[in-house]
BANURO-135955 format. One line per field, with one value per atom (N, C-alpha, C, O): atom name; residue in three letters; residue number from 1; z, x, y. Coordinates in Angstrom, 1 decimal, padded with zeros to 4 digits. Layout:
BEGIN
atom: c(CA	...)
type: c(ALA	...)
seq: c(NUM	...)
z: c(Z	...)
x: c(X	...)
y: c(Y	...)
END
This chain:
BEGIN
atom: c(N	CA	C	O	N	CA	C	O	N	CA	C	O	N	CA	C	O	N	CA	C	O	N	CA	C	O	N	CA	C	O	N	CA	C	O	N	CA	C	O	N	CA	C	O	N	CA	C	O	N	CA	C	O	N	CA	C	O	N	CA	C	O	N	CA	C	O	N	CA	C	O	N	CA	C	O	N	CA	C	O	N	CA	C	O	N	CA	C	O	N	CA	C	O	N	CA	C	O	N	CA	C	O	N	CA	C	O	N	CA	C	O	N	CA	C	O	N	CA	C	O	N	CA	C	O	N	CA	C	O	N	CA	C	O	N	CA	C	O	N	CA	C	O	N	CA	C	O	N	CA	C	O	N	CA	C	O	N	CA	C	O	N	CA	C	O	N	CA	C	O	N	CA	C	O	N	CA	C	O	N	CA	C	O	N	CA	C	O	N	CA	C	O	N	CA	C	O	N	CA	C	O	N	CA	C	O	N	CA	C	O	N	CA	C	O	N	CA	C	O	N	CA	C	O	N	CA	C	O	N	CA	C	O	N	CA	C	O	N	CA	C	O	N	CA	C	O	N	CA	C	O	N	CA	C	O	N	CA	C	O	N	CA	C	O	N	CA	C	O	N	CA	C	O	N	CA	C	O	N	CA	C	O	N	CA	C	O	N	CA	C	O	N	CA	C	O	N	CA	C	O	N	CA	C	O	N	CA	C	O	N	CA	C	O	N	CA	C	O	N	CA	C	O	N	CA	C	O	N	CA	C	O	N	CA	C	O	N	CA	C	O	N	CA	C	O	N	CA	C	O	N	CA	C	O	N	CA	C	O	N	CA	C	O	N	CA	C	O	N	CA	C	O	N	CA	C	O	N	CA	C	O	N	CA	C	O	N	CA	C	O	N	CA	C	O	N	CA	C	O	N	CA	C	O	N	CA	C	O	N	CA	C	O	N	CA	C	O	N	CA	C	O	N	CA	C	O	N	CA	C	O	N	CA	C	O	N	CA	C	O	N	CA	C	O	N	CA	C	O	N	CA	C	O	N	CA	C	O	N	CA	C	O	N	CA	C	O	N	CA	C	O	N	CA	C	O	N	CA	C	O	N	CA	C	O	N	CA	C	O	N	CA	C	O	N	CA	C	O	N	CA	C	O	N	CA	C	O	N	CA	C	O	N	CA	C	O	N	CA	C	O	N	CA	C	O	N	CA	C	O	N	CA	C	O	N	CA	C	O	N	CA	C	O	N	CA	C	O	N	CA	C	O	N	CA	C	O	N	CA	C	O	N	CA	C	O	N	CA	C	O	N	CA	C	O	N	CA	C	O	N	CA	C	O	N	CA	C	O	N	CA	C	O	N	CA	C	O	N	CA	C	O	N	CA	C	O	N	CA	C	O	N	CA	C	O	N	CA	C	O	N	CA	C	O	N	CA	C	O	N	CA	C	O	N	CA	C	O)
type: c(UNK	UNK	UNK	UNK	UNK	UNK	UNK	UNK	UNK	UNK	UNK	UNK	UNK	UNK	UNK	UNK	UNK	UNK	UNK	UNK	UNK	UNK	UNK	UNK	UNK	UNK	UNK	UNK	UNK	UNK	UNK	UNK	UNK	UNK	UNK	UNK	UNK	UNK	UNK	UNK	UNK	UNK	UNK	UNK	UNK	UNK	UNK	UNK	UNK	UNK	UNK	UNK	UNK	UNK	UNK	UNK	UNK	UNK	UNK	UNK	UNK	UNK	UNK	UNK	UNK	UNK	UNK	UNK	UNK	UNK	UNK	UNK	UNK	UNK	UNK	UNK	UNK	UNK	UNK	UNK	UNK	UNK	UNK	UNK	UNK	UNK	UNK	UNK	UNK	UNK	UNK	UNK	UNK	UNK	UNK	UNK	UNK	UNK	UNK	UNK	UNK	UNK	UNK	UNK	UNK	UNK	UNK	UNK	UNK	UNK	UNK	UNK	UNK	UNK	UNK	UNK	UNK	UNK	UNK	UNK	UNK	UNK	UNK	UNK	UNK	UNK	UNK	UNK	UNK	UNK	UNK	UNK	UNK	UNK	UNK	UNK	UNK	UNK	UNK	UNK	UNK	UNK	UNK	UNK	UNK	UNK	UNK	UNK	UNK	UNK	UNK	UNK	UNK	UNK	UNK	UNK	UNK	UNK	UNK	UNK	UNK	UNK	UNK	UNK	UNK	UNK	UNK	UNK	UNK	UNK	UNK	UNK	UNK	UNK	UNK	UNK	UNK	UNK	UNK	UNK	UNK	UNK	UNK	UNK	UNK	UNK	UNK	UNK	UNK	UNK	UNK	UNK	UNK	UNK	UNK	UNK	UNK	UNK	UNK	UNK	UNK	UNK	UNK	UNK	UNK	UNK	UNK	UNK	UNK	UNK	UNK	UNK	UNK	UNK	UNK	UNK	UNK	UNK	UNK	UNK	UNK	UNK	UNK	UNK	UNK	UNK	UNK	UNK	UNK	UNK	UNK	UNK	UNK	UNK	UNK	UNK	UNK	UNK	UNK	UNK	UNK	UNK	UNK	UNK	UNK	UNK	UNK	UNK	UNK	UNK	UNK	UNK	UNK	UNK	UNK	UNK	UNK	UNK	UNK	UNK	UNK	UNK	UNK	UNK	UNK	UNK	UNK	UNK	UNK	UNK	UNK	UNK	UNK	UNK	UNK	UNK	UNK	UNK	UNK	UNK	UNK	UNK	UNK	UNK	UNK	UNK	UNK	UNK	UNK	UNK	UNK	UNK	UNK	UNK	UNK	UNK	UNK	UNK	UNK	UNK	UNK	UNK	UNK	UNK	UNK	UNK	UNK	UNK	UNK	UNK	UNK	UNK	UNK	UNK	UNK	UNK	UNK	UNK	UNK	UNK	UNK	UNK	UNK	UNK	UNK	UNK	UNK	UNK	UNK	UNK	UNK	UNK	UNK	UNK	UNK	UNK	UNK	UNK	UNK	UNK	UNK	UNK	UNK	UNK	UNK	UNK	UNK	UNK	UNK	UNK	UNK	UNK	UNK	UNK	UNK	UNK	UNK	UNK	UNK	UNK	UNK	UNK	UNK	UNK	UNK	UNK	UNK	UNK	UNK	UNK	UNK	UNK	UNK	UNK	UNK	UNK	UNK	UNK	UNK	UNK	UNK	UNK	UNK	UNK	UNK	UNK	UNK	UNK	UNK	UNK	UNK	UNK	UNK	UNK	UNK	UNK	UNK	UNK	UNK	UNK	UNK	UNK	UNK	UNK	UNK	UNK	UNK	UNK	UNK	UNK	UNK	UNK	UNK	UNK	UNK	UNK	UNK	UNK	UNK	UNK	UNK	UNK	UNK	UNK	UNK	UNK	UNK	UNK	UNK	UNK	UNK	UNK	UNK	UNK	UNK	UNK	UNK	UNK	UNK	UNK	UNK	UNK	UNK	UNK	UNK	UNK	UNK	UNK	UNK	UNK	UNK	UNK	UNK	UNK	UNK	UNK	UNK	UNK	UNK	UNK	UNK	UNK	UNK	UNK	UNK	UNK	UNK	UNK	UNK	UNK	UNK	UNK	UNK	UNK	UNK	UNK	UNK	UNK	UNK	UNK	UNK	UNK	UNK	UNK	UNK	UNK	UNK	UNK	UNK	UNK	UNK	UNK	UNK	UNK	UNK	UNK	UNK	UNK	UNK	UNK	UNK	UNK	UNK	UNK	UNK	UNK	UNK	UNK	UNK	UNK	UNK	UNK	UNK	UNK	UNK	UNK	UNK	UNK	UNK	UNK	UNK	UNK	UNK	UNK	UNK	UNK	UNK	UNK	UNK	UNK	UNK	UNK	UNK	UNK	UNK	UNK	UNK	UNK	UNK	UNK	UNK	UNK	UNK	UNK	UNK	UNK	UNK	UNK	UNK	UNK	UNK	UNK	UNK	UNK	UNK	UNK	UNK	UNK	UNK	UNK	UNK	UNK	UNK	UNK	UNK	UNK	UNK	UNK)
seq: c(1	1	1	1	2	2	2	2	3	3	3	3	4	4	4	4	5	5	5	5	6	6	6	6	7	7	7	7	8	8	8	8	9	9	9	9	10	10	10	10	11	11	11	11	12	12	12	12	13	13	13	13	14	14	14	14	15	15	15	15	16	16	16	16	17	17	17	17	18	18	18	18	19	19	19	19	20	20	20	20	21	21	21	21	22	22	22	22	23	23	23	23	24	24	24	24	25	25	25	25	26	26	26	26	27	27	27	27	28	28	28	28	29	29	29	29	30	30	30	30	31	31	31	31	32	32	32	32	33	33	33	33	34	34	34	34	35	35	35	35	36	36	36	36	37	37	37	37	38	38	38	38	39	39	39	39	40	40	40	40	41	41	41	41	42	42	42	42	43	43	43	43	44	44	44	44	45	45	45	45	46	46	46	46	47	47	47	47	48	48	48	48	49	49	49	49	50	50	50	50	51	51	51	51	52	52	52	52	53	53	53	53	54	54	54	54	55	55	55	55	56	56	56	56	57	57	57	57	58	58	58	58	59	59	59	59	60	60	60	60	61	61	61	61	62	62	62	62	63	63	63	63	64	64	64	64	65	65	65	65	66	66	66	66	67	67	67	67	68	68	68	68	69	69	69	69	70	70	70	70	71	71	71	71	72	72	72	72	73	73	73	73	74	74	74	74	75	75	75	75	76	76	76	76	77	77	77	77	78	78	78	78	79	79	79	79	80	80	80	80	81	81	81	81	82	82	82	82	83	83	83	83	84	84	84	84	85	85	85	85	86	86	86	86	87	87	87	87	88	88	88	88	89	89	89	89	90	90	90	90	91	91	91	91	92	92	92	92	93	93	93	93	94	94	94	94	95	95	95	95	96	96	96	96	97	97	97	97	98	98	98	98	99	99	99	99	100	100	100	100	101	101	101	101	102	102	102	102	103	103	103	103	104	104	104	104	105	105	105	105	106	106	106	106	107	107	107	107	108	108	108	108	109	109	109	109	110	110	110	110	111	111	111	111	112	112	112	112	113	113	113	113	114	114	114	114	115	115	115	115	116	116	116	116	117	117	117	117	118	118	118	118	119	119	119	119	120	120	120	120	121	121	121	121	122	122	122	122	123	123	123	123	124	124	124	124	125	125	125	125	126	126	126	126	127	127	127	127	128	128	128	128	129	129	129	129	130	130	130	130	131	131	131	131	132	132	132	132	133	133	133	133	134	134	134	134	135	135	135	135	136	136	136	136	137	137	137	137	138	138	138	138	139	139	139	139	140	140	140	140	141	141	141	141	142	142	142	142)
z: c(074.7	075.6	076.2	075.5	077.6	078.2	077.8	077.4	077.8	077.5	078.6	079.5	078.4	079.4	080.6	080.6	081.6	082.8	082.9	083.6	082.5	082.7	081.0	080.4	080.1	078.9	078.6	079.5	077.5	077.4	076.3	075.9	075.7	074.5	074.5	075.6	073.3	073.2	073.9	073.8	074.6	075.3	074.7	073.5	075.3	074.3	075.1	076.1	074.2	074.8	074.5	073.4	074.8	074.5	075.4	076.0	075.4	075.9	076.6	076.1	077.5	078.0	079.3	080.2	079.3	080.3	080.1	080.7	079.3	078.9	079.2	079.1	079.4	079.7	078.6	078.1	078.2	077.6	078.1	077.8	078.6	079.1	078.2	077.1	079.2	078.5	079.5	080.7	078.7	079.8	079.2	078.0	080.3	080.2	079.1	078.7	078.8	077.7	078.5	079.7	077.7	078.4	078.9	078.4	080.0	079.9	078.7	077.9	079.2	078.3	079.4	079.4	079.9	080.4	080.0	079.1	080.6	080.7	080.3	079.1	081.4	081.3	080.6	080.1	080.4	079.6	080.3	079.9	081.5	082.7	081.8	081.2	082.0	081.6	082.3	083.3	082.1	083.2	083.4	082.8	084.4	084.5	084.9	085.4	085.0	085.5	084.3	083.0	084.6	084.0	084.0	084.5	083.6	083.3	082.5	081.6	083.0	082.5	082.7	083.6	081.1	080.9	080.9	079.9	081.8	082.0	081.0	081.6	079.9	078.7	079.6	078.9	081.3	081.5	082.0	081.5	082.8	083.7	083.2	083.8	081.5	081.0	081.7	081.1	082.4	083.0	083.5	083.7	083.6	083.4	085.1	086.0	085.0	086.8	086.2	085.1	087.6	087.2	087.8	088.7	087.2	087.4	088.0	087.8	088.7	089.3	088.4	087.4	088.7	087.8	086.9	087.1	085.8	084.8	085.9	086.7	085.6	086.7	086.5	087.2	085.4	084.9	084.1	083.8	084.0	083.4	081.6	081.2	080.9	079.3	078.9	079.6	077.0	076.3	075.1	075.2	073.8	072.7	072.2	071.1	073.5	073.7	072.6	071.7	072.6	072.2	073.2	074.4	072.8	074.1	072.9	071.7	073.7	072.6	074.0	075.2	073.7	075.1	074.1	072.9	075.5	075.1	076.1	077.1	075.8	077.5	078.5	079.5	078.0	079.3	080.3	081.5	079.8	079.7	078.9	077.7	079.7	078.4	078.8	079.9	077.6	077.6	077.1	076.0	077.7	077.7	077.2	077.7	075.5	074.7	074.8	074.7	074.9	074.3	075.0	076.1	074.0	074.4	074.9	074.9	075.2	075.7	077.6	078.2	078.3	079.8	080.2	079.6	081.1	081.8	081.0	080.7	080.7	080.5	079.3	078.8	078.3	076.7	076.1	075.2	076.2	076.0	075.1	075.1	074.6	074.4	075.3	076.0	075.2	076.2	075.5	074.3	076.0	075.8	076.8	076.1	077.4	078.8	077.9	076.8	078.6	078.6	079.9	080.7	079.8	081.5	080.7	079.6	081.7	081.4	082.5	083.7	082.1	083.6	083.2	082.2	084.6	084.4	085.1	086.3	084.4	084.6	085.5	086.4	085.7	086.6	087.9	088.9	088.0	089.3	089.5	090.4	089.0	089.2	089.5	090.7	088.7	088.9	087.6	086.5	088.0	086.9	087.1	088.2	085.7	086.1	085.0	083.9	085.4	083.8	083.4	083.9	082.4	080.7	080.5	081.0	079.3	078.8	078.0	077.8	077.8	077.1	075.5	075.2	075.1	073.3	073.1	073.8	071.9	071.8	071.1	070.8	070.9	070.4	070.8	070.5	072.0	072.1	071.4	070.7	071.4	070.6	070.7	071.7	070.2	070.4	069.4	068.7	069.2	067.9	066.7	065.5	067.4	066.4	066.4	067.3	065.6	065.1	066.0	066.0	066.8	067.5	067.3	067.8	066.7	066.9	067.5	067.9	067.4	067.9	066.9	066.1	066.7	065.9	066.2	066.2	066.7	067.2	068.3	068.1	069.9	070.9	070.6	071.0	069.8	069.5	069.3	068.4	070.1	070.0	068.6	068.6	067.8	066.6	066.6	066.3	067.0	066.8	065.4	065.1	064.7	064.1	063.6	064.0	062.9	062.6	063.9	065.0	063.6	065.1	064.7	063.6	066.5	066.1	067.6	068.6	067.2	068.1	068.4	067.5	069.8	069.8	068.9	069.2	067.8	066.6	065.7	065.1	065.3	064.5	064.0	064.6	062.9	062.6	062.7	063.0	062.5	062.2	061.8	062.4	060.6	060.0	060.6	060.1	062.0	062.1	063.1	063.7	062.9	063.2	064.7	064.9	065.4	066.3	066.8	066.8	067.2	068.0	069.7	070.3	070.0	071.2	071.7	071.8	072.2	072.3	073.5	074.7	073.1	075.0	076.4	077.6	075.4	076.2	076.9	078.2	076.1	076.4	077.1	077.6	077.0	077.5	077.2	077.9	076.0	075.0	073.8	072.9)
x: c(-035.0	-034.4	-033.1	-032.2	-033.1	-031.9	-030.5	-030.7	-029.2	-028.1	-028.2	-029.0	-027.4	-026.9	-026.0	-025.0	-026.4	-025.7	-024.4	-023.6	-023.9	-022.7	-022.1	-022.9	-021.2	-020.7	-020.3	-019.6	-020.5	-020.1	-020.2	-021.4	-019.7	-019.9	-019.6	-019.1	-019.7	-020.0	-021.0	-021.1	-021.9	-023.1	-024.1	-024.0	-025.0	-026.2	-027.1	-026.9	-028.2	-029.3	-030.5	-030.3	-031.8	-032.8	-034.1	-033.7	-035.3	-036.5	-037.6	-037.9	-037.9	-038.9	-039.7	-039.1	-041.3	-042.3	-042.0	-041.9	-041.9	-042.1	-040.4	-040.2	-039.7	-038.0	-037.2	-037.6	-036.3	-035.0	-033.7	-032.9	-033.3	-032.2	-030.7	-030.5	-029.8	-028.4	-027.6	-027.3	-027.2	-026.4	-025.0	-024.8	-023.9	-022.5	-021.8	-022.4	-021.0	-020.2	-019.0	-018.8	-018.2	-017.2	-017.5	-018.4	-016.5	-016.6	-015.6	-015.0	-015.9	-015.2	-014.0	-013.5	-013.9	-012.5	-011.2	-011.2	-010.1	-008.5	-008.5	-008.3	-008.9	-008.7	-009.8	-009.4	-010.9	-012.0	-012.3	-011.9	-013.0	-013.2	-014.6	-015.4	-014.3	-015.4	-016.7	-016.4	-017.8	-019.3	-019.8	-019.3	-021.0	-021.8	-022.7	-023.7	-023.0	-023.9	-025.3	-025.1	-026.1	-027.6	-028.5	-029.6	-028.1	-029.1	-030.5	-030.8	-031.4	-032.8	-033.6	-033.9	-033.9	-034.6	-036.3	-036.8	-037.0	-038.6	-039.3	-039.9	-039.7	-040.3	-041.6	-042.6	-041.9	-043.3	-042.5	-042.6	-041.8	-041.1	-039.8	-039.1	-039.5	-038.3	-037.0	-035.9	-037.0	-035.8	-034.8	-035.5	-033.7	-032.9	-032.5	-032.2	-032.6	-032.2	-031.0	-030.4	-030.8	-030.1	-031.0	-031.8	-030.6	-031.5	-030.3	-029.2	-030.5	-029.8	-028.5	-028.6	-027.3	-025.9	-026.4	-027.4	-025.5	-025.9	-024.6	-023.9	-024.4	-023.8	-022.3	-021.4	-022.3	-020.2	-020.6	-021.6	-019.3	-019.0	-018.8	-018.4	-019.2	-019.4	-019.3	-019.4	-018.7	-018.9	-018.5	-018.0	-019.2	-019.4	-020.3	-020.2	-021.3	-022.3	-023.7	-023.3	-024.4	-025.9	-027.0	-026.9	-027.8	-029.0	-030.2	-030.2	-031.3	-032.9	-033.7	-033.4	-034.4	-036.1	-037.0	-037.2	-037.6	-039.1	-039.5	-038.9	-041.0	-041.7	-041.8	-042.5	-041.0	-040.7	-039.4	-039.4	-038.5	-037.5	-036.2	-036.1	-035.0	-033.5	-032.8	-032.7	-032.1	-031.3	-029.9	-029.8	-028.9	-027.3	-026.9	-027.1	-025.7	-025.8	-024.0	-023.4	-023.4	-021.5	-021.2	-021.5	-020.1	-019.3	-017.9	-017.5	-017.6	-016.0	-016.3	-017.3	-015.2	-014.9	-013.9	-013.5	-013.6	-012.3	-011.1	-010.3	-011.1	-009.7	-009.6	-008.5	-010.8	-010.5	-011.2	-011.8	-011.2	-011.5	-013.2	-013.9	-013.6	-015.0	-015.6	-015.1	-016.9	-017.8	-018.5	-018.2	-019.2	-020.1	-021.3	-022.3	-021.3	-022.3	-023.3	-023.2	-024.7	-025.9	-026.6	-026.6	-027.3	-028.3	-029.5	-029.5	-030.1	-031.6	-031.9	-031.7	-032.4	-033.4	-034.7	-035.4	-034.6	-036.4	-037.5	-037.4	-038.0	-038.0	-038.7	-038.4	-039.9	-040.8	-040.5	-041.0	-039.6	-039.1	-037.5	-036.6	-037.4	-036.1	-035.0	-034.6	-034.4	-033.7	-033.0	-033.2	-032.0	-031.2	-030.6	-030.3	-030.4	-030.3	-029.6	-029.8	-028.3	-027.7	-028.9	-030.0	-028.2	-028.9	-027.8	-026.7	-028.6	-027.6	-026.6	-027.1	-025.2	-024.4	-024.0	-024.0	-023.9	-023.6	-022.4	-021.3	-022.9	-021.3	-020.1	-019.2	-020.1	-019.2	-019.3	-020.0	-018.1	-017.3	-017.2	-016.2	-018.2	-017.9	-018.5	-019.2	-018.4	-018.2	-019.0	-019.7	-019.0	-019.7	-020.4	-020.3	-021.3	-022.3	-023.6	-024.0	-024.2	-025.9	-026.7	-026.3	-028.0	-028.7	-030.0	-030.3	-030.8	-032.3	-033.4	-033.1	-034.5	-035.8	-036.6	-037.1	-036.9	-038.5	-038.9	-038.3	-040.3	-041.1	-040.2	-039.5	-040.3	-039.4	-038.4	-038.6	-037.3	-036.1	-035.0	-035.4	-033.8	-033.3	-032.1	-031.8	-031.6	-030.5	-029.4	-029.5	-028.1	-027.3	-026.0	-025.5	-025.7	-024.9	-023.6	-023.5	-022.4	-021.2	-020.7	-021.2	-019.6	-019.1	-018.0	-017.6	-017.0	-015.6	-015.6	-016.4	-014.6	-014.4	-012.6	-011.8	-012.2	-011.0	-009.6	-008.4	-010.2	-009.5	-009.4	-008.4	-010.1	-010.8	-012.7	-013.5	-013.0	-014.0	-014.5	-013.9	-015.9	-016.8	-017.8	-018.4	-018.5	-019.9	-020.8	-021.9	-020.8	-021.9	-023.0	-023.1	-023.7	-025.2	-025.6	-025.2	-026.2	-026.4	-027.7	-027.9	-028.7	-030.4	-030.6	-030.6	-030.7	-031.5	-032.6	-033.2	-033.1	-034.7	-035.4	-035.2	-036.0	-036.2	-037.2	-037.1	-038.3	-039.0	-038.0	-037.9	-037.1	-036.4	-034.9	-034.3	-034.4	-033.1	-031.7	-030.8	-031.9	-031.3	-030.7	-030.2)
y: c(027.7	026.7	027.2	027.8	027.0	027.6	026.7	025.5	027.0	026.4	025.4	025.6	024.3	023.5	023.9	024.7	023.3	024.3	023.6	024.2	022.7	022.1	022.2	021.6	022.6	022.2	020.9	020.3	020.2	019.0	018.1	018.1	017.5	016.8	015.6	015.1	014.9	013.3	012.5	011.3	013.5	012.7	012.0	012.0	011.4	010.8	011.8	012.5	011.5	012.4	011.7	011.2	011.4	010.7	011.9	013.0	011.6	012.0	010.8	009.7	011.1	010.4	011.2	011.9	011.0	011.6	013.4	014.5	013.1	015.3	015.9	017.1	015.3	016.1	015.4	014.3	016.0	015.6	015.1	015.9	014.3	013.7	013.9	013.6	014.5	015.1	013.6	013.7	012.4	011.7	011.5	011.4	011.4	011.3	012.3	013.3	012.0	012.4	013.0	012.8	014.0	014.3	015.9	016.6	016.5	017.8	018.3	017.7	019.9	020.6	021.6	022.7	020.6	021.6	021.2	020.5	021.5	021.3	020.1	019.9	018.8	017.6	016.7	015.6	016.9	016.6	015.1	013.9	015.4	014.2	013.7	014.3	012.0	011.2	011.8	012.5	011.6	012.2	010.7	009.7	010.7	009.8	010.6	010.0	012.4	012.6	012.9	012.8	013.1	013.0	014.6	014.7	015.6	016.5	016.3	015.5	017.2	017.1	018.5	019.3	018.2	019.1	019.0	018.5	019.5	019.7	020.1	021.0	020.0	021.1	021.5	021.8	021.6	022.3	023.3	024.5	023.0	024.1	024.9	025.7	024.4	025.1	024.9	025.2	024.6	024.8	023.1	022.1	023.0	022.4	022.1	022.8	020.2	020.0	018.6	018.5	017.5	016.5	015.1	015.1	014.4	013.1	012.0	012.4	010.7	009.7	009.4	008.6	010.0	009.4	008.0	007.2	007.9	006.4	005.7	006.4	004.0	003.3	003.7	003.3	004.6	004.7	005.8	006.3	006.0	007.0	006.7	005.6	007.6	007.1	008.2	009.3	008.0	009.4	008.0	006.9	008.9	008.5	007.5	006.9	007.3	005.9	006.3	007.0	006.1	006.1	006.1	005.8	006.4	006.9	006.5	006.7	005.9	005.9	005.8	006.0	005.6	005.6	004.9	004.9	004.3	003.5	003.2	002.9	003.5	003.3	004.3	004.4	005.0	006.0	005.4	005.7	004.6	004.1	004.5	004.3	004.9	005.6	004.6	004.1	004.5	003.1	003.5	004.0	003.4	003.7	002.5	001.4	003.0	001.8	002.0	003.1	000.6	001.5	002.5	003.0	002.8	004.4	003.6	002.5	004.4	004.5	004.6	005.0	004.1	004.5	005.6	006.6	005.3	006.5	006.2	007.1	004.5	004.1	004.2	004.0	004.6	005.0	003.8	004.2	002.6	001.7	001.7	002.7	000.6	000.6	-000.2	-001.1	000.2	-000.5	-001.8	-002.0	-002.8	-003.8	-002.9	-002.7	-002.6	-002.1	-001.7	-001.3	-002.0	-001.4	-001.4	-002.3	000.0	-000.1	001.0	001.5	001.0	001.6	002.3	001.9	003.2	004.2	004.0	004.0	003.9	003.9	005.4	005.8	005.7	007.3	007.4	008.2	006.6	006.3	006.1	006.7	005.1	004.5	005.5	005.1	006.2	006.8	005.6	005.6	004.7	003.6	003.5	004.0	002.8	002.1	000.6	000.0	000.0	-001.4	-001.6	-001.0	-002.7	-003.3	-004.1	-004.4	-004.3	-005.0	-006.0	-006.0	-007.0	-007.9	-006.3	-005.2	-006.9	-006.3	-006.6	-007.8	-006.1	-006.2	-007.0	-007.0	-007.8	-009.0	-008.2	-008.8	-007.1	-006.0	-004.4	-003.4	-004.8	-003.6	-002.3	-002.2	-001.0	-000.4	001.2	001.3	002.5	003.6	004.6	003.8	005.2	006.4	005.6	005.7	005.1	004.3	004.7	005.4	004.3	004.6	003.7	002.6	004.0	003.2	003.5	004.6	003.0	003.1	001.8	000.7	002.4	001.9	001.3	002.0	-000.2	-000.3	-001.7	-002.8	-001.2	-002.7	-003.5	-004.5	-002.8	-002.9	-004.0	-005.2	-003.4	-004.0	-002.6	-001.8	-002.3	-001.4	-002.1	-003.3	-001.4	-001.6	-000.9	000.3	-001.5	-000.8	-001.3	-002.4	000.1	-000.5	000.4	001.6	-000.2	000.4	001.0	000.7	001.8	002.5	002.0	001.6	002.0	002.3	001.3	001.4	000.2	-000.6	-000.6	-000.2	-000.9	-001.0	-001.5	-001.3	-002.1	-002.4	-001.7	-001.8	-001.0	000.4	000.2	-000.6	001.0	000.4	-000.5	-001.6	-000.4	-002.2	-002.1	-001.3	-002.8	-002.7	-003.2	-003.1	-004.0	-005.0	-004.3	-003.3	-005.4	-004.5	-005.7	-006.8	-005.2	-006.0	-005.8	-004.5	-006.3	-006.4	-006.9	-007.9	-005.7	-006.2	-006.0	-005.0	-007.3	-007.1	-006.6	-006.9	-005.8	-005.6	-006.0	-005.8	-007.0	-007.6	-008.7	-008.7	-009.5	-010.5	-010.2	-011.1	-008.8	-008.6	-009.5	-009.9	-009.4	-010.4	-009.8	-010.5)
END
C-alpha cells in the first residue's frame, strides 16, 4: 500500500464499497491545521485519490461505516474545543449530511458498530475525562 499523499494524524479512518477512507485529523506541519479533507484509498486500483470534504474540520473524532455509509463521530474543531457533531457520507450518493449530535461533547474515544446502533464510549471531554457510554441508532437518527 502506497503512503498517504498528504501526512497526518489524529484522523479517523473507516472502509466502505472496496476503499478506505483517511478523514480529517490534523496535518503534520509547522502549524498542525485542523483538515476536513477526505482521502481514499481504491483497494482495485491501489492507488490513493480524495473524496467530498466532511462539513468541518475535525481531529481526534471516530469514524465506523455501515451500509456503505462513514459516519464522523466527536473530535475536536479549529477552536480546540470538543464536538457534539455527527454527519455521515453516503458513498453511493457522494453526499454528506448532519445527524442528530451526541449529548456529550467529546474527543479520543472508542466507537463501534453492533446491530445498526453505533456505541460510543469514554474519551476526553472539555472538563477532562469521562466514562459514559452513549447509543446511537441509525435507523432512527436518534
Amino acid at each position: 500500500m502506497p503512503p498517504l499523499p498528504t501526512p497526518r494524524f489524529l484522523f479517523g479512518m473507516a472502509e466502505a464499497e472496496n476503499s478506505i477512507f483517511v478523514l480529517g485529523g490534523k496535518e503534520l506541519k509547522d502549524k498542525e491545521g485542523t483538515l476536513d479533507t477526505v482521502l481514499v484509498y481504491d483497494r482495485q486500483s491501489f492507488k490513493w485519490g480524495e473524496s467530498e470534504s466532511i462539513l468541518y474540520p475535525v481531529y481526534g473524532h471516530s469514524a465506523v461505516s455501515h451500509d456503505d455509509v462513514v459516519y464522523v463521530i466527536g473530535g475536536k474543531g479549529d477552536n480546540k474545543s470538543c464536538l457534539k457533531r455527527m454527519c455521515a457520507y453516503d458513498v453511493k450518493r457522494f453526499e454528506w449530511k448532519e445527524l442528530a449530535p451526541m449529548k456529550t461533547a467529546r474527543s479520543l474515544f472508542g466507537a463501534t458498530l453492533h446491530q445498526d446502533k453505533i456505541y460510543v464510549a469514554g474519551g476526553v471531554t472539555d472538563d477532562g475525562l469521562t466514562d459514559t457510554v452513549e447509543v446511537y441508532d441509525i435507523g432512527t437518527n436518534k
